[in-house]
Every structure is written in structure tokens, then in C-alpha cells.
LOVO-102841 format. One record per residue (C-alpha): residue in one letter; residue number from 0; x, y, z. Coordinates in steps of 0.25 Angstrom, whole numbers, plus 5000, padded with zeros to 4 digits. Each point is the difference from the previous one (the first is absolute). Layout:
BEGIN
(kese a,NUM,(X,Y,Z))
...
END
This chain:
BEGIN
(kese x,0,(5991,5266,5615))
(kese x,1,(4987,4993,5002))
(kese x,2,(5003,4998,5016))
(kese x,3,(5005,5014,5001))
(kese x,4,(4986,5005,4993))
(kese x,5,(4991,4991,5011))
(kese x,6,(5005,5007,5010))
(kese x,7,(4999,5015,4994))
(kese x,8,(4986,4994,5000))
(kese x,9,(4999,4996,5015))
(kese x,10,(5008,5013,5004))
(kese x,11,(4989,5008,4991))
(kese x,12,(4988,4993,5004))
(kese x,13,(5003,5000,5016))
(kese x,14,(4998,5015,4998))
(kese x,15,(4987,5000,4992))
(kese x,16,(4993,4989,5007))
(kese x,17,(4986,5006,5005))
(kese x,18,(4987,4995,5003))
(kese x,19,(4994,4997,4987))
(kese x,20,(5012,4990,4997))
(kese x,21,(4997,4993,5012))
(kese x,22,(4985,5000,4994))
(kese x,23,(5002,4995,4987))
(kese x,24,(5009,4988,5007))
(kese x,25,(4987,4997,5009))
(kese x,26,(4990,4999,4987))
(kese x,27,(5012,4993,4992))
(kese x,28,(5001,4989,5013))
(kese x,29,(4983,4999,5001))
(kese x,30,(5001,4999,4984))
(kese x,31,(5011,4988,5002))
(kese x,32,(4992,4992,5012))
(kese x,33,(4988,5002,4989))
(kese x,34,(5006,4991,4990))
(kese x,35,(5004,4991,5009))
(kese x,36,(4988,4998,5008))
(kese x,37,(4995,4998,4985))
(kese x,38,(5007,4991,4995))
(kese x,39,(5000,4990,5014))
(kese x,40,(4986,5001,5000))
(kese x,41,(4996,4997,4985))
(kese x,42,(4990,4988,4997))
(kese x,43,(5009,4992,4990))
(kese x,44,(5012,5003,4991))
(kese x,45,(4993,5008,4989))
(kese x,46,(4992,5009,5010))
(kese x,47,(5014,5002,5007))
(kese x,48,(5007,5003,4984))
(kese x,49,(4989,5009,4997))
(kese x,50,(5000,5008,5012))
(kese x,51,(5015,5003,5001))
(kese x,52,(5000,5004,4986))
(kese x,53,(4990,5010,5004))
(kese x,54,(5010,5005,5012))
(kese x,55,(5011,4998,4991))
(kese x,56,(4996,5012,4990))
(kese x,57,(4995,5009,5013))
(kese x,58,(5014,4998,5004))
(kese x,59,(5004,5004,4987))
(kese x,60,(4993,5012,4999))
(kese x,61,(5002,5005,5012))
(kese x,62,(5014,5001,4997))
(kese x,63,(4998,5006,4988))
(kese x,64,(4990,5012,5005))
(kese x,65,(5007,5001,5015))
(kese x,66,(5012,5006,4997))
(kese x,67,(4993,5012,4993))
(kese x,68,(4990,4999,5009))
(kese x,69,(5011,5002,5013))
(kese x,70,(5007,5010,4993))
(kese x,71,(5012,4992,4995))
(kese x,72,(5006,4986,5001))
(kese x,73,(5016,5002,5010))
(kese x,74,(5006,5010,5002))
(kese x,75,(5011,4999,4989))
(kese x,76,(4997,5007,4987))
(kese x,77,(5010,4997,4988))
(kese x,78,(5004,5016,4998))
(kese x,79,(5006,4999,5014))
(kese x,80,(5012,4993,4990))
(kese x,81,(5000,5006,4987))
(kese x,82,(5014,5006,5002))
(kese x,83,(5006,4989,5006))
(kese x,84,(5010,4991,4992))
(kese x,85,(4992,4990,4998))
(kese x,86,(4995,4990,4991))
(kese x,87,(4985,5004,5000))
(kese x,88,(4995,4986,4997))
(kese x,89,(5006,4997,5013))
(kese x,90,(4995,5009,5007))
(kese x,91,(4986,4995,4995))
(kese x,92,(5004,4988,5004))
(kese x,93,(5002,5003,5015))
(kese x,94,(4990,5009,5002))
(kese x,95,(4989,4989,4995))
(kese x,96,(5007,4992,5011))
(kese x,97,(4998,5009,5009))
(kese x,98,(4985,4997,4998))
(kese x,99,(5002,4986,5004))
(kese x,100,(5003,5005,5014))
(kese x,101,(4990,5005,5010))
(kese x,102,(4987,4995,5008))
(kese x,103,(4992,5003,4990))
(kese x,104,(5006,4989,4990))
(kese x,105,(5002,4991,5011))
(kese x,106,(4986,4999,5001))
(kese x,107,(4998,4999,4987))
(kese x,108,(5009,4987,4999))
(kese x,109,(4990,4995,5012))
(kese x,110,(4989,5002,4990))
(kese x,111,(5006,4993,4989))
(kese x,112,(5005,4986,5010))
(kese x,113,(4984,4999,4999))
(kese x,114,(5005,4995,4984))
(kese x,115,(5009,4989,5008))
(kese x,116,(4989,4996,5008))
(kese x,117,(4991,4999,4987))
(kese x,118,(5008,4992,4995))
(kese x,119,(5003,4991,5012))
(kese x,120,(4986,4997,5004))
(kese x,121,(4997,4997,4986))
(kese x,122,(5012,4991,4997))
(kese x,123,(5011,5000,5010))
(kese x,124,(5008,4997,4984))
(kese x,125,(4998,5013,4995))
(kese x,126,(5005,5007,5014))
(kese x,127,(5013,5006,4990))
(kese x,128,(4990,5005,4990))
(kese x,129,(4993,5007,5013))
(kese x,130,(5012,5005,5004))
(kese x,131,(5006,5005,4989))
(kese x,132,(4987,5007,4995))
(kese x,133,(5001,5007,5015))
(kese x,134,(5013,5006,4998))
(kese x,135,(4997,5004,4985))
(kese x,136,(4986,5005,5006))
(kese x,137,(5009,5010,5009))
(kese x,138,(5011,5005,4990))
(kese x,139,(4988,5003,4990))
(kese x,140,(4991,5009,5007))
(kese x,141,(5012,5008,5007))
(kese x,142,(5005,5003,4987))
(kese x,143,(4987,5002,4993))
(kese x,144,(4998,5010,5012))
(kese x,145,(5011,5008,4997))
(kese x,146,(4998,4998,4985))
(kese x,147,(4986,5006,5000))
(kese x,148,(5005,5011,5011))
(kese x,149,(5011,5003,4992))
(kese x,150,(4994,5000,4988))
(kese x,151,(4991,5008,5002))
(kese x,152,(5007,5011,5003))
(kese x,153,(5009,4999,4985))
(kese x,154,(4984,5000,4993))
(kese x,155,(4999,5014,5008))
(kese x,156,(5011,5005,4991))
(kese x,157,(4989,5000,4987))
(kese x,158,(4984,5002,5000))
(kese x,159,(4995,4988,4997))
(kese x,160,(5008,4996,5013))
(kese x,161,(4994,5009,5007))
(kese x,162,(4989,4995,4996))
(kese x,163,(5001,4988,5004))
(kese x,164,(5005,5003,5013))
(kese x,165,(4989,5008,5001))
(kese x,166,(4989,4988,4998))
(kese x,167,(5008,4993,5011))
(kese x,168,(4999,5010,5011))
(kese x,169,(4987,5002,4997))
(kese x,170,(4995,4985,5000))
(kese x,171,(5009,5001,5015))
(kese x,172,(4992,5013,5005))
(kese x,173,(4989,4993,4997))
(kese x,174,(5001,4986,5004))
(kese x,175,(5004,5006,5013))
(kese x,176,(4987,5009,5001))
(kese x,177,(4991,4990,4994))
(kese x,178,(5005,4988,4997))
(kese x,179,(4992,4994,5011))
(kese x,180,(4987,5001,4988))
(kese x,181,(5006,4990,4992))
(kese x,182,(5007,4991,5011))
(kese x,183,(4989,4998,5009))
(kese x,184,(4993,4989,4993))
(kese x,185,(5015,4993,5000))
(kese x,186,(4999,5003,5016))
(kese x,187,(4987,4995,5003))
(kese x,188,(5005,4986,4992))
(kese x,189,(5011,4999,5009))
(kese x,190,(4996,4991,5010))
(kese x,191,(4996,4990,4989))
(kese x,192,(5014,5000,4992))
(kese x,193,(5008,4989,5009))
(kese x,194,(4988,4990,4995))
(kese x,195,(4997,5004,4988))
(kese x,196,(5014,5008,4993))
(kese x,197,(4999,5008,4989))
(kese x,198,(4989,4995,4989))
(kese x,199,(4997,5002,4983))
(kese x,200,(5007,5012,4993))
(kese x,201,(5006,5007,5014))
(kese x,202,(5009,4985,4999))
(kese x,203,(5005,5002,4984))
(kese x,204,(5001,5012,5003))
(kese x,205,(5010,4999,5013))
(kese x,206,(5007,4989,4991))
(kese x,207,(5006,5011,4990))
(kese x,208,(5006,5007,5011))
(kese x,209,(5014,4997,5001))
(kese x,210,(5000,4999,5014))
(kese x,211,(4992,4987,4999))
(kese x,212,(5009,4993,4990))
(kese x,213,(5008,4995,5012))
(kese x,214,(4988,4993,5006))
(kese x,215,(4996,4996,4986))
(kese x,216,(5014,4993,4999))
(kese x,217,(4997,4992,5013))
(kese x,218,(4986,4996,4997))
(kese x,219,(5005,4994,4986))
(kese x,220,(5012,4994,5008))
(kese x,221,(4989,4995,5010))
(kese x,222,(4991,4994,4988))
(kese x,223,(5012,4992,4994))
(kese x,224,(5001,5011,4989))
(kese x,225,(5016,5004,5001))
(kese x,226,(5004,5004,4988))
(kese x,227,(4990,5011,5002))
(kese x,228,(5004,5002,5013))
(kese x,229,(5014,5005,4996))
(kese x,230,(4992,5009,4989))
(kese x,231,(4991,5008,5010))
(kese x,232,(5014,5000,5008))
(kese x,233,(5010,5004,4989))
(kese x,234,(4990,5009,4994))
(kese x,235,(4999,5008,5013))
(kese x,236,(5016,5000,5004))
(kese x,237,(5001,5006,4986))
(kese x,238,(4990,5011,5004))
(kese x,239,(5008,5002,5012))
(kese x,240,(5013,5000,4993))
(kese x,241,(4995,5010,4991))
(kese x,242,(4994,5009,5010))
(kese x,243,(5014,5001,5007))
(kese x,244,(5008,5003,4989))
(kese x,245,(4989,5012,4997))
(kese x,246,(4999,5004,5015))
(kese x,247,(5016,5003,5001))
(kese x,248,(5002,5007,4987))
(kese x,249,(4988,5009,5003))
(kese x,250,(5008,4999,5015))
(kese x,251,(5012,5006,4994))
(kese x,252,(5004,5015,5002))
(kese x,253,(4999,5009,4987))
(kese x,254,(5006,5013,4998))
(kese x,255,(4991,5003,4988))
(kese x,256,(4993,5013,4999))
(kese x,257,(4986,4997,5004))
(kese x,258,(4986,5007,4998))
(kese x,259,(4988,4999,4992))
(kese x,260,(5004,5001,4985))
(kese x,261,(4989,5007,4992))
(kese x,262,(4998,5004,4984))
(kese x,263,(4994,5011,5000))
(kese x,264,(4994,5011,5012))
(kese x,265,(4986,4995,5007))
(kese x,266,(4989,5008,4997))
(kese x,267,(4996,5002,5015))
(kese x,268,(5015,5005,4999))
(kese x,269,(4996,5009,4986))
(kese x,270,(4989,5007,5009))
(kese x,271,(5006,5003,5011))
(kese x,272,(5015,5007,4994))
(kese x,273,(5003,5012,4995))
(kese x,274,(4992,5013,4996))
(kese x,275,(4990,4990,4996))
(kese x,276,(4996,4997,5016))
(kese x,277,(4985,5005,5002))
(kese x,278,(5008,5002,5015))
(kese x,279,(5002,5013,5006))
(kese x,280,(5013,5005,5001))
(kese x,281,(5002,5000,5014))
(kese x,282,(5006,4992,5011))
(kese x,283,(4989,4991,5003))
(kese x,284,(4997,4999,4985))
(kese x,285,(5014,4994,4998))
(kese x,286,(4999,4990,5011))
(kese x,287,(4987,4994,4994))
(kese x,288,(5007,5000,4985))
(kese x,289,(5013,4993,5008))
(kese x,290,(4989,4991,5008))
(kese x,291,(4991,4996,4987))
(kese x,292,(5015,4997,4991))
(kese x,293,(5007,4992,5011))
(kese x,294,(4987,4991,5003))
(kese x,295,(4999,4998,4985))
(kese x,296,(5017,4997,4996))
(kese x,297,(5003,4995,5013))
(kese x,298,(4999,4984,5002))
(kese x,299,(5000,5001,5014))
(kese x,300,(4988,5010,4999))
(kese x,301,(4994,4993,4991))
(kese x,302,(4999,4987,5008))
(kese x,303,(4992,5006,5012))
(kese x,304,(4990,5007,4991))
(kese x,305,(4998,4987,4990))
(kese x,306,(5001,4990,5012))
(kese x,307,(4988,5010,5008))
(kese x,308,(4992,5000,4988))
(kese x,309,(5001,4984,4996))
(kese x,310,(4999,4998,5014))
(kese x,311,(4985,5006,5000))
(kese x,312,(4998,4993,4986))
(kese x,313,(5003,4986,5006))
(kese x,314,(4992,5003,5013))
(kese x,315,(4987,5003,4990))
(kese x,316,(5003,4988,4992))
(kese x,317,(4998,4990,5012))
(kese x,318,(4988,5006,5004))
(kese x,319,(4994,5000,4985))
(kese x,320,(5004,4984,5000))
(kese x,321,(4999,4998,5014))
(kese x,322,(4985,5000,5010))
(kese x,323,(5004,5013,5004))
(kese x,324,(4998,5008,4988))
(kese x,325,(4996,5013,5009))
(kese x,326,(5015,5002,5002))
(kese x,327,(5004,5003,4985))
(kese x,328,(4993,5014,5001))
(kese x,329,(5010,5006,5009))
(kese x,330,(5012,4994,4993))
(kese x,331,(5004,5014,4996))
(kese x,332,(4998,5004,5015))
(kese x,333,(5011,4990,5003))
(kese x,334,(5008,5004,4990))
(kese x,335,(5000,5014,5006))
(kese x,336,(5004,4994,5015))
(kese x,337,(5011,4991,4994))
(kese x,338,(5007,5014,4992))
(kese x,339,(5000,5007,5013))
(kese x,340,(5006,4991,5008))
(kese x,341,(5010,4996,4989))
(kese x,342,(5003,5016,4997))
(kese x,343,(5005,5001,5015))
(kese x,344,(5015,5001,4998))
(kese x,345,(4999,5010,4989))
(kese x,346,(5014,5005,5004))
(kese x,347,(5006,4986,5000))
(kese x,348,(4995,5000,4987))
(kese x,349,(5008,5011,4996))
(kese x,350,(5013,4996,5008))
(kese x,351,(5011,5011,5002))
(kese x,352,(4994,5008,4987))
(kese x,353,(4993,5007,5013))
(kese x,354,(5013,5009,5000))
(kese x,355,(4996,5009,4989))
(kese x,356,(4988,5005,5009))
(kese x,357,(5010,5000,5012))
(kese x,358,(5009,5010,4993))
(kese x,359,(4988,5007,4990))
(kese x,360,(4991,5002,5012))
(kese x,361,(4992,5013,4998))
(kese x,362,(4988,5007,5007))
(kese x,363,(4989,4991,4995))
(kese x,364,(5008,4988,4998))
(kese x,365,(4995,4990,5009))
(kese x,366,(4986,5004,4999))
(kese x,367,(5002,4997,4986))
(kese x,368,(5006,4989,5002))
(kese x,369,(4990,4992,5008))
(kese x,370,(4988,5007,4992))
(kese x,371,(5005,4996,4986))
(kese x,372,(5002,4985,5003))
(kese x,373,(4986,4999,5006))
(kese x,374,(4995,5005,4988))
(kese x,375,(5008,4992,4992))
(kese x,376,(4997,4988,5007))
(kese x,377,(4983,5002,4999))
(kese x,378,(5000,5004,4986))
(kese x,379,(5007,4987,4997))
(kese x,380,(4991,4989,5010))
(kese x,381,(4986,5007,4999))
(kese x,382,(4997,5000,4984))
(kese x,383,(5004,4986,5001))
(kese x,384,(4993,4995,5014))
(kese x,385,(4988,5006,4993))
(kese x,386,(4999,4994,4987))
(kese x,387,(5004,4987,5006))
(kese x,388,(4989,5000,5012))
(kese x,389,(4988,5005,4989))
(kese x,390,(5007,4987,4990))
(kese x,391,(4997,4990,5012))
(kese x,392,(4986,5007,5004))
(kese x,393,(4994,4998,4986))
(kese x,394,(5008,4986,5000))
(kese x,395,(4994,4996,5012))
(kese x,396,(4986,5008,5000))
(kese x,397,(5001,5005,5014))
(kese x,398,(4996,5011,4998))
(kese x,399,(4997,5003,5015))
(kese x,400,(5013,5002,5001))
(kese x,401,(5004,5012,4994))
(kese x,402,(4998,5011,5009))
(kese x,403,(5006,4993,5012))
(kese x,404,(5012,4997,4989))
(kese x,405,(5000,5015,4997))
(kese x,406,(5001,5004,5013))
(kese x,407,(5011,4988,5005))
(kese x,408,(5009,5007,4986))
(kese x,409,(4997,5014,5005))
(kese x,410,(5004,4999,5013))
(kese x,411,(5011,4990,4998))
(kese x,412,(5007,5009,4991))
(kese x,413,(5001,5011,5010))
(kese x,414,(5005,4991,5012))
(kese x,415,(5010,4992,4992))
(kese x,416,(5003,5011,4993))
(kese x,417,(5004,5009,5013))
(kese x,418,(5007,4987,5007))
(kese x,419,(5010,4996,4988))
(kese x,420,(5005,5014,5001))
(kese x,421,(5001,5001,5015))
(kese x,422,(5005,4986,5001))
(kese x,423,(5010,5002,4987))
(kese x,424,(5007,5012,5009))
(kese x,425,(4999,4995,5016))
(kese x,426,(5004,4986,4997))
(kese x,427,(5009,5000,4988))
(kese x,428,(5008,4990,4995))
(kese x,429,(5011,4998,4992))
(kese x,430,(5002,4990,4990))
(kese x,431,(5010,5000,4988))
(kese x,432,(5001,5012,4991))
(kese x,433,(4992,4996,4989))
(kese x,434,(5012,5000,4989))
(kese x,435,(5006,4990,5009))
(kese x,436,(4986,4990,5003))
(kese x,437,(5001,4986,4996))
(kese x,438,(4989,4994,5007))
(kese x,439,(4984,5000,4999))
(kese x,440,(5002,5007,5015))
(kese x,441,(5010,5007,4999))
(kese x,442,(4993,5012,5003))
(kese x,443,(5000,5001,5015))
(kese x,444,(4993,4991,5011))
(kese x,445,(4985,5007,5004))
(kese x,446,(4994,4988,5009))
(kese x,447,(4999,5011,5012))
(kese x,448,(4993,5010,4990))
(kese x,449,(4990,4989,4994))
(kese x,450,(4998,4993,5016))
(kese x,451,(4996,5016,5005))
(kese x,452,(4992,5003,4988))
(kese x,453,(4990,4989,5001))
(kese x,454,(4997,5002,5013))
(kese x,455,(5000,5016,4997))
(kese x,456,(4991,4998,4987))
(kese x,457,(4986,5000,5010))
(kese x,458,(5004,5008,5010))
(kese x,459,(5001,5013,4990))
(kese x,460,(4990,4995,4991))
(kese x,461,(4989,4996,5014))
(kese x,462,(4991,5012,4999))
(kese x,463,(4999,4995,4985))
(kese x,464,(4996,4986,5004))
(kese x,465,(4991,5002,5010))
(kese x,466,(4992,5009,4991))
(kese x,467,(5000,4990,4989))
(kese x,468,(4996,4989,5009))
(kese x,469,(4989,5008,5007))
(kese x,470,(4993,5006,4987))
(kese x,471,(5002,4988,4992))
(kese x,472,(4991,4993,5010))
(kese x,473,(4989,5012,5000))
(kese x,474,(5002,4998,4985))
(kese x,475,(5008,5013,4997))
(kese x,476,(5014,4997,4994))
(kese x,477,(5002,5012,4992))
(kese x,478,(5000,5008,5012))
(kese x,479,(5011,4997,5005))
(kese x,480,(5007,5004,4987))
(kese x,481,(5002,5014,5005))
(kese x,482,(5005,4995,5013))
(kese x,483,(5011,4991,4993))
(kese x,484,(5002,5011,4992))
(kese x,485,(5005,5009,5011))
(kese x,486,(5005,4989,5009))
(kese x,487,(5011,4997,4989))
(kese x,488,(5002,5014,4996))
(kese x,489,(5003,5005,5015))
(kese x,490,(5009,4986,5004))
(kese x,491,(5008,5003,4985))
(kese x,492,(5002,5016,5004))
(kese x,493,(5004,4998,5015))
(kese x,494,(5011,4987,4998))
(kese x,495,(5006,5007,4988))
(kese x,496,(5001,5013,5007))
(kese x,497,(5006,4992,5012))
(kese x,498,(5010,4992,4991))
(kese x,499,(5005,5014,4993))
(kese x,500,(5001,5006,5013))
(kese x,501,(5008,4988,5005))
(kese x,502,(5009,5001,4988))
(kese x,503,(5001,5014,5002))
(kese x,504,(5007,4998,5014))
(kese x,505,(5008,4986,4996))
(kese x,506,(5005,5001,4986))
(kese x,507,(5014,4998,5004))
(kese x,508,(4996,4988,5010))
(kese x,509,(4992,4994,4987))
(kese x,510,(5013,5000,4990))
(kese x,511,(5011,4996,5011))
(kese x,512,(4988,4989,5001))
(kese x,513,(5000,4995,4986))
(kese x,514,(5015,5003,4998))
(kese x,515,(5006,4994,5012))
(kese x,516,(4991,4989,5005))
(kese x,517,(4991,4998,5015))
(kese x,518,(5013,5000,5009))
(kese x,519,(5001,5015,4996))
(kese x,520,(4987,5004,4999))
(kese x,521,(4996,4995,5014))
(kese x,522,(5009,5009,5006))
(kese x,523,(4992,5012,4997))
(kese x,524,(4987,4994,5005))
(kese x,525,(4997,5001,5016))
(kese x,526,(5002,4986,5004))
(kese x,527,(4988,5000,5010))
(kese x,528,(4987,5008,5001))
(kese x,529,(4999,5011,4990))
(kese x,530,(4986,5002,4989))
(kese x,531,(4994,4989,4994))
(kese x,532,(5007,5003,4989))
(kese x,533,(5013,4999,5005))
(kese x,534,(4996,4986,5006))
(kese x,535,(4995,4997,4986))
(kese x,536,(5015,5002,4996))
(kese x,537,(5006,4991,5010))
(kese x,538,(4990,4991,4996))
(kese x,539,(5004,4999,4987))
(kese x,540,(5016,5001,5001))
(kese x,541,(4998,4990,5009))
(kese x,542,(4992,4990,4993))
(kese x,543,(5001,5003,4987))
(kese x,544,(5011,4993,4991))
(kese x,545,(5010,5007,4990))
(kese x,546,(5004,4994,4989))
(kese x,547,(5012,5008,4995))
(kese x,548,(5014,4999,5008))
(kese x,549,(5001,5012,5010))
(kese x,550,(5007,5012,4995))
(kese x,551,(4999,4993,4984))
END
């Protein structure tokens, strides 16, 4: 079974093999040379221990963050077996194996032999401690991987998961966007590391880490201390053994009823149901209640609204700690940008529940449909993007600050508003329905919607910038308020007029999209030439992963 499972998994990856794969395999490569230039060239025994400790739990974490961060970990996911007849623990079982197999492990192990060399440049006698701590090293952070991955998707099954997922994508967003603040005194320290190694608290610190217990083994073998030795190395094989057995019985499929249990109804659900909605009973006024209920009861929802808003948290918390505290101001500004790029596959989201407007299409329908979820969406970022930029102003006392943050919220707003519509219909796609998710990410792939909105963000907010740029330096930011004002207003109006315009002509293309996976769909785009919006399309059936089996 195991054998017959790796090579579903070769036969799947060779058709989803892209670019950004062959990216991460380069960084992973660099990321091994690294280490080992590290460890060859350290000063003496204890500078080379304490550097690879340091590597070690980099290694570590960036098995832990990566797979959420790529939008997955393989392409096997436990539901493809639930029917089966099966035992479910072995299933587990094998696909943890499949794990083990893959470049990305194998580089891992090359990481790890820096253990095995350790140990033999310290005392070739405690070469069998190196080189069992190098295998352990390798079995423990895969299934760790896959533990945290899969993990985290069971938490999104309650609130306080949620939550905690949340945090996690959050402190992601903004370590990518940021995380430079805090690392750059560790960067500038890096040409010193081979002679000096890790020193004081940053060493007690490194030695908690399980990933160091191996080295800790080896440098008690190495001082004569054996009995400890075999305690730092049993302790850690127990950890790994443990780790394991979790991993494959989280692994194992399940055929239980899923979704987020609650004891009584929300109050953001309360508000919002019923004759008791302040909402207009009107088309548009029922996709805004729909909107506001489904981003407070679904997980999914909930995850890109929290992680936006702990993201920008996060991103103010380094500048108040760190030498840039002029940053913390606009941490509700970049809470604004992360939700639009994260609201850009609306309809994946929603999977193939888009078949009740197919078939209940009326006149004003899709006006209503693309109107009431930009709404939705600003009356859920702004109240919070405000209060959290005036927190971090009064926090900070950069006062100077808050007409060019006002300005960056207001026309922000507007621009990521109109693009997570336009992009949520042009560029769709599907992930699993949302009764059937199982993971964190299981709600489409949106790497082509986040890549274009970035580089969109300042070209539809230019006339915006320039003003702010130019009257900041003749000591007139307020007057550029206005200009954000309409900038925002007019980019908001235009992309959702063309995205409801677009959904008008290709609703049908949209559902066979979601219900039937990319190899459909492409049929009905032209395969050359055609609007910017159709090459938008090909773009994104072409690069953009699903994450459901076709026709499921």
C-alpha cells in the first residue's frame, strides 16, 4: 500500500509541478549550503554546537510555517480514502511515509548529516550518537510538519482554533512583510557567527529546543558525560516517537460529521437574522446580511479576516519594540491591504453553493451580488483598521502620522475593495466545499490574485500617492484627503461594475469552474489573445493550484 500511495504521489506531483516549487527547492538548497558552510567553518567545538542549534530550530520552523505558507504539504489528502476498506491507522501510516519521500526531505537529511559531522569533529566516538540524532532530527520535523499542518486544520473545527490559527497566519503575514525589522540586527551579526557562535541567553534559550538535544547528546558524549548523553538522546527519540504516533492518527481518514460546534447563536448572527435586520429588504440587502453571517459562522471566513487584522497588529508591535516605531501608525492600513488580497477568491470561498444564484438569477442579481459583498467586506475591515491605527498613534506619539494614515485607510478601502470583487469573479478558484474542508487552506489557491494585487495596489491608488507625497513636502497632508477620498470611491465603483458586468456574461462558465475543476473551465476561455480579463483567467487556471479532486 505504502509503495502504491508514493507513486500516486509522483504521478500527481508531475502535473502540478510549477515554478514556485522549483523556487522553494532553490531557497531550501541555499538554506542547506548555509548550514553547512556554518558548521565547517566554526571557530571551535562549542561555536560550531551553538550555531547549528540555531540552524537547527530555523529548520524546524520553516517546516512547520512552509506547508501553510505553500498552500499545502503533497498532494495526498486523507479524504481521497475515507470509503476505502481500509484500516484507517494504516492509511495514516503510509501516508506519513509518503512524506519521507521527495526532494525536499532529502535535503532535509543533508541538513541533519551536519549532526554526524558534529559529532565526529568533536569525537570521532560519538559518530553513532551524530548519526542517530540526524535520522531522528529528519523523522521528527516531517511529522511535526504535518502534525502542525494537520492540526491545524482539526482546531478550525471550534473558535478558539480559529483563533489560534488566526494568531498563526497573522505572525506569518507579518513576518513576511516585516520581519526584516526584527531580523536585521541578527543579519548584520552574521558575518561574526563562525567566530563567535551563539552567546548568553540566545544559547539557554536554543538548548530548550528539542531540535538541539541531539547536539546536546554529542557534546556530553564528547565531554565524557554518557549517561547523559543517552538521556538528551532517549528523551528526544521519545519525542519523536510520540510525534509519530500523533501525526498518523490525526493522518487517518474520518468520516465524522464536521463543522464548528456552537451553544448558542452569535450575536453578530443575532443582528443580522430575521425581521430584526436593520437591512433592507432587497436583493442587495440580502447579500450583505448573507455576506456579514457567513464571514462571522464560517471558519474559513473567519481565518482571512482575523489573520488581516493580527497581521497589521503584529506589524505595529515591531515598530513600537523595534527602531522604526514610525511604521506602527499604518498597522491598520496593512490590515486593509492584507483583507483585500485575502478576499480575492470570494467564490472559492463559497464553492458550488454559487448554484443557487445560477438557477435564482433575477434582474438585479448580480449587481447585488458584487455591491453587497463590498460592503460587507468595508463595514467589517474599516471600524477595526481605524481603531487599531489611532491605538498605535497614541501608543507611539506620531502624531504626524495621522492624516497620511487617513488617507492610506481611505483610499486603500476603495482599491482593495474594487480588486477582491473583480479578482474574486475573473480569477476564481475552487477549492473544497466548505462542508467537506479539512485543512487550514482548503479554500482555494489565490497566489496569482495576491501576486497581481500587489503590483495593482499603486498603480489604482497613483493619483493618491502622488498628491500625498507632493503636499506632505509643502506641508499640506490633509489635502489630499479629498483626493483619496475620490480616488478610492471611483477605482471601488468602476472594478465592482466590471466584475458584476463579467458575472453577468459568464455565470455559467464560473459554476462549471467551481463544479468541474480548470480542465473544463479552460475550454471556455480563448486560448490566446482575447481582454485582459480573459488573460487574467488563463493566468490563473494556469498557475493557480485546486485543491479539491476534479469533478468532487
Amino acid at each position: 500500500m505504502v509503495e502504491l500511495l508514493i507513486r500516486l504521489k509522483f504521478t500527481l506531483g508531475r502535473h502540478s509541478f510549477g515554478g514556485a516549487r522549483w523556487f522553494t527547492l532553490s531557497v531550501i538548497a541555499l538554506g542547506a549550503a548555509l548550514t553547512w558552510y556554518l558548521a565547517v567553518t566554526a571557530a571551535s567545538d562549542q561555536v560550531r554546537s551553538g550555531l547549528l542549534m540555531l540552524v537547527l530550530a530555523v529548520w524546524a520552523g520553516a517546516w512547520v510555517l512552509g506547508p501553510t505558507i505553500t498552500n499545502g504539504v503533497g498532494v495526498l489528502r486523507s479524504q481521497y480514502f475515507t470509503l476505502l476498506p481500509l484500516d484507517r491507522n494504516r492509511v495514516g501510516a503510509g501516508l506519513l511515509v509518503t512524506m519521507f519521500v521527495g526532494p525536499g526531505t532529502l535535503l532535509t537529511l543533508v541538513v541533519a548529516a551536519s549532526v554526524a559531522w558534529h559529532a565526529w569533529a568533536s569525537d570521532p566516538a560519538t559518530l553513532f550518537l551524530g548519526l542517530l540524532g540526524m535520522l531522528m532530527l529528519v523523522v521528527f520535523m516531517v511529522s511535526l510538519s504535518r502534525l502542525v499542518f494537520r492540526a491545524l486544520g482539526a482546531a478550525m473545527h471550534s473558535r478558539l482554533g480559529m483563533e489560534i490559527a488566526s494568531v498563526q497566519w497573522g505572525l506569518i503575514v507579518a513576518g513576511l512583510m516585516f520581519g526584516w525589522v526584527a531580523v536585521q540586527p541578527a543579519l548584520a551579526a552574521m558575518g561574526s557567527l563562525p567566530q563567535t557562535g551563539v552567546q548568553g541567553t540566545a544559547a539557554t534559550v536554543l538548548s530548550l529546543i528539542p531540535t538541539s538535544w541531539p547536539l546536546l547528546a554529542v557534546d556530553a558524549a564528547a565531554a565524557g558525560a554518557w549517561g547523559a548523553a543517552f538521556g538528551w538522546l532517549g528523551a528526544f527519540g521519545a519525542l519523536t516517537l510520540a510525534t509519530v504516533l500523533v501525526t498518523v492518527r490525526l493522518l487517518a481518514p474520518s468520516v465524522a460529521s464536521r463543522g464548528v460546534r456552537r451553544r448558542s447563536r452569535p450575536l453578530g448572527s443575532r443582528v443580522f437574522d430575521g425581521g430584526r435586520s436593520f437591512l433592507p429588504d432587497t436583493p442587495l440587502g440580502a447579500v450583505v446580511g448573507k455576506e456579514l453571517r457567513q464571514w462571522w459562522r464560517d471558519p474559513w471566513r473567519g481565518l482571512e479576516l482575523r489573520s488581516s487584522l493580527y497581521a497589521g497588529l503584529f506589524i505595529g508591535l515591531l515598530g513600537l519594540i523595534s527602531y522604526l516605531p514610525q511604521i506602527a501608525p499604518f498597522s491598520g492600513v496593512v490590515a486593509v491591504l492584507i483583507m483585500g488580497m485575502a478576499s480575492s477568491n470570494l467564490y472559492g470561498h463559497d464553492g458550488t453553493a454559487l448554484w443557487m444564484t445560477v438557477v435564482g438569477q433575477g434582474r438585479d442579481t448580480h449587481r447585488a451580488e458584487i455591491r453587497g459583498r463590498q460592503i460587507a467586506i468595508a463595514v467589517l475591515i474599516v471600524p477595526l483598521a481605524v481603531l487599531m491605527s489611532a491605538v498605535m498613534v497614541f501608543a507611539t506619539g506620531e502624531y504626524w502620522a495621522v492624516p497620511f494614515v487617513l488617507t492610506g485607510l481611505v483610499v486603500f478601502v476603495g482599491v482593495t475593495n474594487g480588486l477582491a470583487v473583480l479578482l474574486s469573479v475573473v480569477a476564481v478558484t475552487p477549492g473544497v466545499d466548505p462542508h467537506r474542508r479539512v485543512d487550514a487552506n482548503d479554500t482555494g489557491d489565490n497566489q496569482l490574485q495576491v501576486w497581481f494585487s500587489m503590483a495593482a495596489f499603486p498603480v489604482l491608488s497613483a493619483p493618491t500617492i502622488a498628491a500625498t507625497v507632493w503636499l506632505g513636502l509643502q506641508g499640506m497632508p490633509w489635502l489630499a484627503l479629498p483626493i483619496a477620498l475620490a480616488n478610492g470611491a471611483l477605482v471601488s465603483w468602476l472594478l465592482g461594475r466590471i466584475a458584476y458586468q463579467r458575472l453577468e456574461r459568464r455565470l455559467p462558465e464560473m459554476f462549471t469552474r467551481i463544479r468541474y475543476g480548470k480542465d473544463i473551465a479552460a475550454r471556455a476561455v480563448p486560448e490566446s489573445g482575447g481582454s485582459l480579463l480573459d488573460q487574467l483567467e488563463r493566468g490563473a487556471l494556469a498557475s493557480n493550484a485546486e485543491t479539491k479532486p476534479t469533478g468532487s
